[in-house]
N, C-alpha and C positions, 0 to 999 in steps of 0.2 A: 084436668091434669093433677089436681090436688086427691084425687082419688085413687090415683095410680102408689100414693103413695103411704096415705092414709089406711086406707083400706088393708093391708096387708100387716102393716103393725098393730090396728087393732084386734085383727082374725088371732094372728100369732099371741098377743096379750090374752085375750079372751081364753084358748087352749092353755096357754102356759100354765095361768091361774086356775083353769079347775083340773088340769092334770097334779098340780103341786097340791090343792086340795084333797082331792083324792088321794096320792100318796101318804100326806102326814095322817088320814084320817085311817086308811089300811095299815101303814106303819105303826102309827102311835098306839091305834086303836085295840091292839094285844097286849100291851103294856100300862096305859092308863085309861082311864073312860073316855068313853069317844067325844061327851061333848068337849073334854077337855081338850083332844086331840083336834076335833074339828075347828075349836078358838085360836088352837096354834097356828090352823093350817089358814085360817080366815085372817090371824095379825099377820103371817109374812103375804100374804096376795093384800090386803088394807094397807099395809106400810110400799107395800109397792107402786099399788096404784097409786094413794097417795102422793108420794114423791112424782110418780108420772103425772098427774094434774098439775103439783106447781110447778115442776117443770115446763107444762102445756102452756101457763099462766105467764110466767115468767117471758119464756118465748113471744107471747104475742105483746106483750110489751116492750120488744126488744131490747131484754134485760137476760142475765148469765148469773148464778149462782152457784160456785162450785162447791159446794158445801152441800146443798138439795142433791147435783149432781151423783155426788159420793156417796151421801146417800140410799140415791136411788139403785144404783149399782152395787150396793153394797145386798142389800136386798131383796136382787136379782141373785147375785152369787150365793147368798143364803138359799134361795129358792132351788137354785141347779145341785147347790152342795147335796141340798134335801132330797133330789132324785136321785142323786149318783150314791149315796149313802142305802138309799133304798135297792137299787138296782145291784152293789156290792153284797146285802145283803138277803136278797131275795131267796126262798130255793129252785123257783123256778122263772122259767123268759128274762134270764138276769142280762142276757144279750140287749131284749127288745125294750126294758125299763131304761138299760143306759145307752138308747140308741136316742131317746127323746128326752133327755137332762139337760140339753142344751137348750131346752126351748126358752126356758127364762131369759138366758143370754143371749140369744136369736132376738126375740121380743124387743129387749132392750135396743139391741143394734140398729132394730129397724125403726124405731121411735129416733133416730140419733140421725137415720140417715132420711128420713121426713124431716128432720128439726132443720136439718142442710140443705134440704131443700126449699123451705121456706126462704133461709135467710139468701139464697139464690133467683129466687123466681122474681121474675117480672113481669111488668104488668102487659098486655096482647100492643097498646100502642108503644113501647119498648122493643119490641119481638119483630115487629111488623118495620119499624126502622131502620133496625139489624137487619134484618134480613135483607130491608129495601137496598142500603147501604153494600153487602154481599154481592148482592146481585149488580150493582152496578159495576161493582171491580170486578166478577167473575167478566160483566162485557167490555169495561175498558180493558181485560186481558185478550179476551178473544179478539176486540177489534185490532189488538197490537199486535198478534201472532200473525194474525190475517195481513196487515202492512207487511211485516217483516218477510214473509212467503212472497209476496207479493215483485217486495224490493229485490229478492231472490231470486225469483223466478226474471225478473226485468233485466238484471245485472248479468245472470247466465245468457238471455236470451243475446246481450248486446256482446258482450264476450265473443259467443259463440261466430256472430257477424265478424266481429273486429276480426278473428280468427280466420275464418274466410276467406276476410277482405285481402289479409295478408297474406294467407295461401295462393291467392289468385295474383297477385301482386308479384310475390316470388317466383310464381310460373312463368310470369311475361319476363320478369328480369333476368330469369334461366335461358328460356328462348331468345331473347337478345342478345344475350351474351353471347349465346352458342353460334348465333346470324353473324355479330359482327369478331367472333373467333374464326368462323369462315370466310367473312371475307377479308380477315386478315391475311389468311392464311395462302389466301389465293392472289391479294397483292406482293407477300412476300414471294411466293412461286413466280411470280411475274415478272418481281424487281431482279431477283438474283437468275433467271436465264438470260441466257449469253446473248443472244440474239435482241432480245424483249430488251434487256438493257440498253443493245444498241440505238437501237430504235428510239427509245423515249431519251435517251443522251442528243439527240441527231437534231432535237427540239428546244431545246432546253440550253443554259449554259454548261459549260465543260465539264465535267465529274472525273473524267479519267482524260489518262493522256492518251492521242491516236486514235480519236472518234471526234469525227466533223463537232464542233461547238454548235454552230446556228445555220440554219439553214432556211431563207423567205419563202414560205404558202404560195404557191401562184396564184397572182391577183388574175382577175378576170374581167376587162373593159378598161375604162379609164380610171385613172384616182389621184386623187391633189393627196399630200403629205400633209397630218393631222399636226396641231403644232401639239409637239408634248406633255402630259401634264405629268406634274411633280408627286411624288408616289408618297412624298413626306406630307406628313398631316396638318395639317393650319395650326397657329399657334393657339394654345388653348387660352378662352376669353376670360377676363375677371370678372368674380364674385358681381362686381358694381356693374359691369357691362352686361353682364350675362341678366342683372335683375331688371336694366333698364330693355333689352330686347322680351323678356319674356315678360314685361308688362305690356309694352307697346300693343305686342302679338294682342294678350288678353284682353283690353281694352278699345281695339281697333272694330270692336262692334259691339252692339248693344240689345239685350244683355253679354257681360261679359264671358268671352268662350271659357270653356270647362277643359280640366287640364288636359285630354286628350284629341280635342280640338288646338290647343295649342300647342301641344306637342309636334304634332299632324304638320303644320304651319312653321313652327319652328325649324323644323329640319327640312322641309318644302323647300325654305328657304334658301336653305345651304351651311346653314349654321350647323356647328359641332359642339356636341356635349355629353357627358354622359348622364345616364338617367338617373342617378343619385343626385349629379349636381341639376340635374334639370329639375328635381322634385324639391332638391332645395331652398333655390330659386321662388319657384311656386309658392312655397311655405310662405317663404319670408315676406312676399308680396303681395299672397290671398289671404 
């Protein structure tokens, strides 16, 4: 991985300096003696490099020097200035001279963003954590999506039934309706003809005036006269009476009966109560 980034800055460094060589040495080299021109072109690629070692130095002691820094780039800029001055005044390919004056400052760039990545990298059991780490929340995500679909798909499905249920529920309660809309309809046909009226009056106590009130069924064979019972309701029993019979009942075998055995038994009996207060009772007793 260190080569990915390495490698490139120094390719780039390498060209830069013997393209800026070459130039100050064809530049200069019409003007003053070459090896003078050559020392020139050798001090700015030496002070460049230079500066690029301690800054290399600097780096792996995780140490910063803005001063070396400034420097180095200063250096670099003298280098490019060196091309673009050349390629301004070249007479000819003055295109293709200042097509590569950036190479100093290219170089530089790439030495900066190695330097970045240094101080970013880390080490393979670092990498392998993070990642281990990733991957476990990319699956606690999937496994949550997968619920939530899930809970989805459950909720629709039951809906869907509720829905149904209720469809099918409202169609029985349409049809009933409609059953006992007709046979209302047909009691009332029944009660309001003139005849039909008579008839069921002829039975029954008086409703109108000038139609027989009662009139007795032919009995047929012999029959003794039933002595009457009383159509009014027994008086209703108290809270204290009511808990002493519906213990008795429960207790009157072994194990004690269960409240729909005594219920059963309670009214067998002849006893009256309603089933609120008979559950009551039970509470209070069982």
């Amino acid at each position: 991985m260190r080569a990915k980034t390495v490698l490139p800055a120094v390719a780039m460094t390498a060209v830069s300096m013997v393209l800026t060589l070459a130039v100050v040495v064809m530049w200069l080299g019409t003007a003053v003696p070459w090896p003078v021109a050559l020392v020139v072109g050798l001090g700015i690629d030496g002070g460049w490099l230079a500066t690029l070692a301690y800054e290399r130095r600097l780096a792996a002691q995780g140490d910063h020097n803005r001063a070396v820094t400034a420097v180095g780039w200063s250096f670099g800029l003298i280098a490019a200035g060196v091309l673009v001055a050349h390629a301004l005044t070249a007479e000819h390919s003055a295109g293709a001279w200042l097509a590569v004056s950036w190479l100093p400052i290219a170089a530089k760039a790439l030495w900066l963003v190695h330097a970045m990545w240094e101080r970013t990298a880390l080490t393979p059991v670092a990498l392998d954590a993070i990642r281990g780490i990733q991957q476990e929340a990319r699956d606690e995500a999937a496994v949550a999506r997968a619920r939530l679909r899930a809970e989805a798909a459950t909720e629709e499905t039951r809906l869907t039934a509720v829905t149904e249920a209720g469809a099918r529920v409202a169609r029985v309660q349409a049809k009933t309706a409609q059953a006992l809309a007709g046979a209302w309809s047909t009691l009332e046909t029944a009660r309001a003809g003139e005849e039909t009226g008579r008839a069921l009056t002829s039975v029954t106590t008086r409703v109108t005036p000038g139609v027989t009130p009662h009139w007795e069924l032919p009995v047929w064979g012999p029959s003794e006269p039933l002595a009457a019972r009383s159509l009014e309701s027994a008086p209703a029993l108290t809270d204290e009476a009511l808990d002493v019979i519906v213990d008795e009942i429960r207790t009157s075998e072994t194990p004690a009966l269960s409240y729909r055995e005594m219920a059963a038994r309670f009214r067998a009996a002849g006893h009256a109560a309603s089933e609120v207060r008979l559950r009551a009772a039970w509470k209070r007793i069982a």
